[in-house]
C-alpha positions in Angstrom: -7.8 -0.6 107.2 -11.3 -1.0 107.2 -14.3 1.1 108.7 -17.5 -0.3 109.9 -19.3 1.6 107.7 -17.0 1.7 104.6 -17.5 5.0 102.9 -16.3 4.1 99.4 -15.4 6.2 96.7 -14.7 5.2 93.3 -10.9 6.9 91.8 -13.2 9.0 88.9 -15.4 10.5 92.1 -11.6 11.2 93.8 -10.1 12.2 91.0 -7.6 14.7 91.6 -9.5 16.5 94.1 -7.9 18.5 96.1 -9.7 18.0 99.6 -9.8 21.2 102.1 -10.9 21.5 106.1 -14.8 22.9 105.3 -15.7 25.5 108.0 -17.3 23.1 109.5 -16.7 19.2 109.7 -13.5 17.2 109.7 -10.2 16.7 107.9 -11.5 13.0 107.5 -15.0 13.8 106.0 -13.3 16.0 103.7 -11.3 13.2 102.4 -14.5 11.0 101.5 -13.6 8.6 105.0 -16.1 7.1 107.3 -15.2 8.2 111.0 -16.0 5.0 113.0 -13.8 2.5 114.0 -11.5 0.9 112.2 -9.9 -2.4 112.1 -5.7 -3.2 111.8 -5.7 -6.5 110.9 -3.8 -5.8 107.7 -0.8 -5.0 109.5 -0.2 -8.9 110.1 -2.6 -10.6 108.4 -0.5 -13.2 106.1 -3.0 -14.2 103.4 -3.5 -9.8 103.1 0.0 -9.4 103.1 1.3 -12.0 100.1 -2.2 -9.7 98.1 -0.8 -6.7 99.2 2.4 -7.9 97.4 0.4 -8.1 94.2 -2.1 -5.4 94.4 -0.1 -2.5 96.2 3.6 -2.9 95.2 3.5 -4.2 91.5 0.8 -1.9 90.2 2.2 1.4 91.8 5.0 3.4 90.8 8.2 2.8 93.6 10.7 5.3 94.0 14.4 3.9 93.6 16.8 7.0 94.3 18.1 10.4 93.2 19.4 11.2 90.1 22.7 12.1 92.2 23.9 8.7 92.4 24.3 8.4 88.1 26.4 11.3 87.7 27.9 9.9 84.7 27.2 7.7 81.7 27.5 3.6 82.7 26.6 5.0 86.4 24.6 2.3 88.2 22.9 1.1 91.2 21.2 -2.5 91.8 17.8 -2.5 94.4 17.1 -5.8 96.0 13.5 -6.4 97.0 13.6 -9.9 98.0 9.6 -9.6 99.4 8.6 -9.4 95.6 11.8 -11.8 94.2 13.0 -9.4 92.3 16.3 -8.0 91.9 17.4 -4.6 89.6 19.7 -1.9 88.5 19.5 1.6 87.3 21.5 3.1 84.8 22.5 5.8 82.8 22.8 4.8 79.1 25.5 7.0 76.7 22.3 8.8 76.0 22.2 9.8 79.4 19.1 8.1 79.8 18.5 6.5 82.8 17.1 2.8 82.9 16.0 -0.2 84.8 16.4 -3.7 83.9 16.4 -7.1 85.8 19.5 -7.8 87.1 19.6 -11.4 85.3 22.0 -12.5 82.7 19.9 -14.0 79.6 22.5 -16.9 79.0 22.1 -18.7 82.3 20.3 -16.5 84.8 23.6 -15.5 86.7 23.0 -11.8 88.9 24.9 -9.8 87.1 25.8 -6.4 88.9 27.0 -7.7 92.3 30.1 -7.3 94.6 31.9 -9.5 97.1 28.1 -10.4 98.1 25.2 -11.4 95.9 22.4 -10.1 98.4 23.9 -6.6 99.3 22.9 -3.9 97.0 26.2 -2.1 95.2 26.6 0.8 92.6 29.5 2.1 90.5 30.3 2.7 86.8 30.9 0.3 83.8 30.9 0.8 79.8 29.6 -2.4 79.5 27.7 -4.9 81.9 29.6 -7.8 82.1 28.5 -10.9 83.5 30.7 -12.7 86.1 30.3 -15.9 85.5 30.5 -17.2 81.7 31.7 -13.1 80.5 28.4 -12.5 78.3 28.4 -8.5 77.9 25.7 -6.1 77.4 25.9 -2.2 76.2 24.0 -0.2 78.6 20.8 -0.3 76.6 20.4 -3.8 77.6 21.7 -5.7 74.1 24.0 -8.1 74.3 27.2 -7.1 72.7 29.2 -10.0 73.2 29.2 -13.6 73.8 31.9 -15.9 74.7 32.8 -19.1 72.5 29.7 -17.7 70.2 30.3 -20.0 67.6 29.1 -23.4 70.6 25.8 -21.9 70.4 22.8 -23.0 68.3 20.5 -21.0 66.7 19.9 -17.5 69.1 18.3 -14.6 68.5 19.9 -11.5 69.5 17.0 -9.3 70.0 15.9 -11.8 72.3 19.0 -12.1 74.2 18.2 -8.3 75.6 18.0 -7.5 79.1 14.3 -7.5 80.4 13.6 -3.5 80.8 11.8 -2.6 83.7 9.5 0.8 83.4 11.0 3.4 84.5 11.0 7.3 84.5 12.1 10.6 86.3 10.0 13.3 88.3 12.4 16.1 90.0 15.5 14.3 90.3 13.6 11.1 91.6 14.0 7.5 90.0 10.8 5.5 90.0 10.1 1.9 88.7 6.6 0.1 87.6 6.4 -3.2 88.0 3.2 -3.4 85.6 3.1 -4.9 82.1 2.2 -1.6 81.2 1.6 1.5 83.7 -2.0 1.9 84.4 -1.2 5.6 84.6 2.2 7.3 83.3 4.6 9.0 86.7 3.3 12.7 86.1 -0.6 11.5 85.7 0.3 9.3 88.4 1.3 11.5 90.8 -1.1 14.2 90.8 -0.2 18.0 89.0 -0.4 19.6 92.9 2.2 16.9 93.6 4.5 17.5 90.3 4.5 21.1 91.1 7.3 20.4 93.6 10.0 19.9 90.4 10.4 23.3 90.9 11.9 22.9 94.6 15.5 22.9 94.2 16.6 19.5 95.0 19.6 19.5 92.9 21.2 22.3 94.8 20.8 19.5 97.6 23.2 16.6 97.6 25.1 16.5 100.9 23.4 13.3 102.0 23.3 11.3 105.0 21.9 7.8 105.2 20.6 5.2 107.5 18.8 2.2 107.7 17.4 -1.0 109.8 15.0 -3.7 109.9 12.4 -3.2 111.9 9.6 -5.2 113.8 7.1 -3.1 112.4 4.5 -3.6 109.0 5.8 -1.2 106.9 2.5 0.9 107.3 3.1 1.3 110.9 5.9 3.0 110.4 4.3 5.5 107.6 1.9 6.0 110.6 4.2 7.4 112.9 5.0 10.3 110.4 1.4 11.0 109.3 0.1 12.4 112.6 1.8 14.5 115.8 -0.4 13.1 118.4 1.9 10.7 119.4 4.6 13.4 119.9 4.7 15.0 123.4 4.6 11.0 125.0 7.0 9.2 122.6 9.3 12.6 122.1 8.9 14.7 125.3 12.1 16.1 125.7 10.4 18.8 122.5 8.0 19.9 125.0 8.1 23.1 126.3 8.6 22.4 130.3 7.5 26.2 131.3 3.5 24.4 129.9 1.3 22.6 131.6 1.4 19.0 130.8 -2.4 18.5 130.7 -5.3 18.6 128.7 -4.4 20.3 125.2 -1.1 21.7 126.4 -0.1 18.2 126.4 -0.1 18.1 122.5 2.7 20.7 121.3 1.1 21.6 118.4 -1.7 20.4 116.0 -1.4 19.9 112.0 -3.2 22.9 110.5 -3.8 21.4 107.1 -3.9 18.2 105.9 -4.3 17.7 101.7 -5.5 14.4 100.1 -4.3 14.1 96.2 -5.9 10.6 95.0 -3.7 8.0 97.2 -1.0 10.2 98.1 -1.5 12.7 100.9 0.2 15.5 103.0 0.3 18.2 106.1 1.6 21.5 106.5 3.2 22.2 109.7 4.7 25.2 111.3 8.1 26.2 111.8 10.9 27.2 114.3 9.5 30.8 113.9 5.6 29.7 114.8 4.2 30.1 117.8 4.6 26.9 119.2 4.4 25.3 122.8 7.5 23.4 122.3 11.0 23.8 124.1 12.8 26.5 121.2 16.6 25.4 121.6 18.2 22.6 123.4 21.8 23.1 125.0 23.2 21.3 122.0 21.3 23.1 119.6 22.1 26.6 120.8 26.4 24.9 120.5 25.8 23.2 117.1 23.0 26.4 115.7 21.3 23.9 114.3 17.9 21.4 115.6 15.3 18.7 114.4 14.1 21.4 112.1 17.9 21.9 110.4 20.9 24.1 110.8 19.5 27.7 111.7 21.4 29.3 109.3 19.7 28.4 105.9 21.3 28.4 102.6 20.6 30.6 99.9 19.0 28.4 97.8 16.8 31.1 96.3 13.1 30.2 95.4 11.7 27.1 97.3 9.1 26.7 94.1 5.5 26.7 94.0 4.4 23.1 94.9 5.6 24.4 98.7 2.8 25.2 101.5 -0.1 24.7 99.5 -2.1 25.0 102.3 -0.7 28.6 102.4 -0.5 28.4 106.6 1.1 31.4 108.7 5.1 30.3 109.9 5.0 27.5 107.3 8.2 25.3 108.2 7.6 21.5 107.0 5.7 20.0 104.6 5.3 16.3 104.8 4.3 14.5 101.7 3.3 10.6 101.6 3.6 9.0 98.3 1.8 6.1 98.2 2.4 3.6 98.5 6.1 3.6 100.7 7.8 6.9 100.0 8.0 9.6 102.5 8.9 13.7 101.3 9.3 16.3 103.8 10.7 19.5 102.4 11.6 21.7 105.6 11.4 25.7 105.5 15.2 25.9 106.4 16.4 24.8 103.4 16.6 20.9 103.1 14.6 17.6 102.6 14.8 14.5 104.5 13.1 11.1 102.3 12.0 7.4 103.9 11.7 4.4 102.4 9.6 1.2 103.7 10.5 -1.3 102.4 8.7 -4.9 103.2 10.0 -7.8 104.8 7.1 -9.8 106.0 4.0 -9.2 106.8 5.0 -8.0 110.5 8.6 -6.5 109.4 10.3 -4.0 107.4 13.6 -2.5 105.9 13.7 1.4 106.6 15.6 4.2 104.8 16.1 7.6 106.2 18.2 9.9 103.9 18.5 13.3 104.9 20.1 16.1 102.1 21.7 19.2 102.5 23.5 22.3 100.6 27.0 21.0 100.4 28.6 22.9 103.6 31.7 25.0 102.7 33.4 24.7 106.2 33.4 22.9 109.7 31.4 24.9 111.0 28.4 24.1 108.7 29.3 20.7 108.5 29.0 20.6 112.0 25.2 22.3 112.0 24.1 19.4 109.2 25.5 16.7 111.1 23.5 17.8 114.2 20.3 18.3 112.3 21.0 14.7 110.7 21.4 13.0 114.4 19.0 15.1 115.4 15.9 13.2 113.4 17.8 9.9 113.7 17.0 10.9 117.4 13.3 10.5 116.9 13.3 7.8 114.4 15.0 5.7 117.0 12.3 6.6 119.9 9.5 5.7 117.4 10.9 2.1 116.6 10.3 0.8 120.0 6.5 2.7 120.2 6.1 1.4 116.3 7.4 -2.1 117.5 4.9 -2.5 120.6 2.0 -1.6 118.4 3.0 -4.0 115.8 2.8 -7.1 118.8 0.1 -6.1 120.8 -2.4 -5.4 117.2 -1.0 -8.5 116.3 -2.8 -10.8 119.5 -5.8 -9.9 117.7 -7.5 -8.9 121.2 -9.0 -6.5 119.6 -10.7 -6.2 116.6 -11.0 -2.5 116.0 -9.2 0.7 117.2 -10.7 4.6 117.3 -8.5 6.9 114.9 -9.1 11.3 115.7 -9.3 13.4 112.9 -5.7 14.3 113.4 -4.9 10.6 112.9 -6.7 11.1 109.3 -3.5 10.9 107.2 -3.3 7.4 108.8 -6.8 6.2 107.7 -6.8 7.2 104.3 -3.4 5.0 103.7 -4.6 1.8 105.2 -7.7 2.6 103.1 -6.0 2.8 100.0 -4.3 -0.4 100.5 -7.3 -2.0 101.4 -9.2 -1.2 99.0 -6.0 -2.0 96.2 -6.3 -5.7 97.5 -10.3 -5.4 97.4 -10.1 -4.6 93.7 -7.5 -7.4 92.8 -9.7 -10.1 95.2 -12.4 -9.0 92.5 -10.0 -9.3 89.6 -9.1 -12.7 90.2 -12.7 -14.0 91.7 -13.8 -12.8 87.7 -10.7 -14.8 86.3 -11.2 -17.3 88.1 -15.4 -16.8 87.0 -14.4 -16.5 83.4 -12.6 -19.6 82.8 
C-alpha cells in the first residue's frame, strides 16, 4: 500500500521501537506513516503479486504449526504451498529435534510423505521415511539409510543423497520455516524481544483444538485487514451491538482500540474485555445456555500466570490481545484463558487459503466441552460474516475505479502491513534492477 507522500523509514531508524499514542497526534504518526491516501492496487495487481512471492514470503520466517502435533519421535506433518511450488514436512528426529525438509525423494524426485492423495497435506509417525515408489529410505535426520538394488547404481555419494533441510526453528511451542539461503535474521531477533516475551504465556497447557479452513475470494491481506481494526464491526457484526444505544454517530462504533503497538513489521492492539465498560450487547440467549461467548467460555481455567508479554499496553479490563506477525500469521491471546491463531495462506493474487484454529484447556466434562464448542462457533460466526464483506472489497478494489482509498487512524494496523509489503517488493525491484546493472 502506498501513500502519496511515502513517509519512509529505513529498518535501523525502526529498529525495535516500540511506538506509543503521544499525548497528542495519532496511532499512525507514531508508527513513522504518512496519513494521506493510499492506494490498494497490491491486492490484485499480478506482476506485484508473483514479487510479493519473492520478496515477502521467501525472505520472512512462516509459521507451520504447534509443537502438539509431534508428540513423539518420527512424528510428522507435510505443508503444501503450491503459490511458491513447494512442498514440506516437519519432523521430530530421535533427538527430539524438530525439522523441515523438502518433501522430495533424491533418487527420482517422487513426494515422499503423502496418503491416498498427493496434494492434501497428511501427518502421522514413521521410524524411517520411506519412499513409495522405488522404497529409498531415509533416518529422520534426512540421510539416506537404504537403497534398493544398490549395487545397479553408479558412482553416488551419500552425503549428497540427503534430504534438502529447510531452516527451521521453535519460539513458544510455534514451528516456523525460512525459505532463505540463509536467515537474514535468526526467529528470536526476528521477532522482536516484546514479541518473544509471550513464551512465557502458557500455551502448552492449551491443546484442545478446533480447526477450520476455506479458500476464499479475498488477497490474503484483505483478510489480515478485517482483524486489524474494529471499525467495520457494528455494520458487518451488528447482532454485538448493544440495542438499548443509539445507533448513531459514535455509539455506532461499540468500542475503539485503546492501544495499538508497532514492533518492526509485526504489529498489535489491546482490546478490552467481557468485564470493560463496553456499549455492546453482554450475553446472547445462547450464551447465557452454553456460559460461554465470542470472548470464550466464562468460566476460565486455572491456567495460573498468563506471562509477561500479555497487555503491554497495560489498558484497564484488558481482555484480548491481537498480535499480527508479519507477514500471514494472526495471535490473539484472549483474557479468559485461550488463544485462537489464522493462517493466510496465498492462492493467487485475488485468492487465499485461510486457517482458523482456536485452542483450549482440555475440558474435563460435557459441560465444559459444551462452553468451548460455543466459544469455537461462536468466532467461526464472525469469520463467516467477514468473508462476504472481505470478498466485495476484493471485486470492487479490483475495477480499479479508483485509485486511492482514505484509511482512519483506527485503520492504522492496516496501513502499516500493506506498507511493509510494499516496501519488501520495493527493496527486491532494487535488488534485481542492480543485478541486472552489474552484469
Amino acid at each position: 500500500m502506498t501513500t502519496t507522500q511515502h513517509n519512509e523509514l529505513t529498518d535501523a531508524e525502526v529498529g525495535l521501537q516500540e511506538f506509543e499514542k503521544p499525548s497528542t497526534g495519532t496511532w499512525t504518526e507514531s508508527f513513522g506513516l504518512d496519513t494521506g491516501p493510499v492506494s490498494l492496487k497490491d491486492i490484485y495487481d499480478p506482476e506485484f503479486y508473483e514479487l510479493e512471492k519473492e520478496a515477502v514470503f521467501k525472505r520472512n520466517w512462516l509459521y507451520m504449526g504447534r509443537v502438539e502435533r509431534l508428540t513423539r519421535k518420527g512424528s510428522y506433518f507435510t505443508k503444501e504451498l503450491p503459490f511458491l511450488n513447494l512442498s514440506l514436512f516437519v519432523i521430530r528426529g530421535m533427538d527430539d529435534k524438530i525439522r523441515a525438509f523438502h518433501n522430495v525423494c533424491s533418487h527420482r524426485g517422487n513426494k515422499l510423505l503423502w496418503d491416498d492423495n498427493p496434494d492434501n497435506e497428511t501427518s502421522g509417525s514413521c521410524r524411517q521415511i520411506a519412499c513409495k515408489y522405488h522404497g529409498w529410505r531415509y533416518d529422520l535426520e534426512g540421510q539416506v539409510s537404504y537403497i534398493h538394488n544398490a549395487p545397479e547404481f553408479f558412482d553416488f555419494d551419500v552425503e549428497q543423497l540427503k534430504l534438502p533441510e529447510i531452516h527451521c526453528d521453535t519460539w513458544a511451542g510455534f514451528i516456523f520455516i525460512n525459505l532463505e539461503e540463509t536467515p537474514s535474521k535468526a526467529l528470536r531477533e526476528y521477532l522482536t524481544p516484546t514479541v518473544a516475551k509471550l513464551e512465557s504465556y502458557p500455551f502448552d497447557q492449551m491443546t484442545e483444538v478446533y480447526v477450520c479452513e476455506e479458500t476464499i475470494k479475498s488477497n490474503w491481506k484483505v483478510f489480515i485487514d478485517a482483524y486489524q481494526e474494529l471499525y467495520h464491526v457494528p455494520y458487518v457484526h451488528s447482532k454485538m451491538n448493544n440495542p438499548d444505544i443509539d445507533a448513531t454517530g459514535t455509539d455506532k462504533v461499540p468500542f475503539m482500540i485503546p492501544m495499538f503497538l508497532r514492533y518492526d513489521k509485526h504489529r498489535m492492539y489491546s482490546s478490552g474485555g467481557p468485564k470493560a465498560n463496553l456499549k455492546v450487547r453482554s450475553s446472547r440467549p445462547l450464551d447465557e445456555l452454553f456460559s460461554s461467548s465470542f470472548y470464550g467460555p466464562t468460566d476460565a481455567p486455572d491456567v495460573g500466570d498468563l506471562g509477561d508479554g500479555i497487555n503491554p499496553g497495560n489498558i484497564e479490563n484488558w481482555g484480548l490481545d491481537n498480535w499480527q506477525l508479519y507477514p500471514n500469521f494472526s495471535l490473539q491471546n484472549w483474557g479468559l484463558g485461550w488463544y485462537v491463531t489464522y493462517e493466510h495462506w496465498p492462492v493467487s493474487a485475488t485468492s487465499h487459503r485461510f486457517v482458523l484454529s482456536q485452542y483450549f484447556v482440555p475440558p474435563k466434562n460435557a459441560r465444559e466441552r459444551l462452553a468451548q464448542e460455543h466459544a469455537a462457533l461462536s468466532v467461526r460466526e464472525f469469520v463467516i460474516q467477514d468473508v462476504g464483506s472481505c470478498q466485495a472489497l476484493q471485486s470492487a478494489v479490483g475495477t480499479g475505479a479508483r485509485d486511492e482509498f482514505t484509511l482512519n487512524d483506527q485503520e492504522v494496523l492496516v496501513r502499516h502491513l500493506h506498507h511493509c509489503a510494499v516496501q519488501d517488493v520495493e527493496n527486491y525491484k532494487r535488488e534485481l534492477e542492480a543485478q541486472e546493472g552489474g552484469k
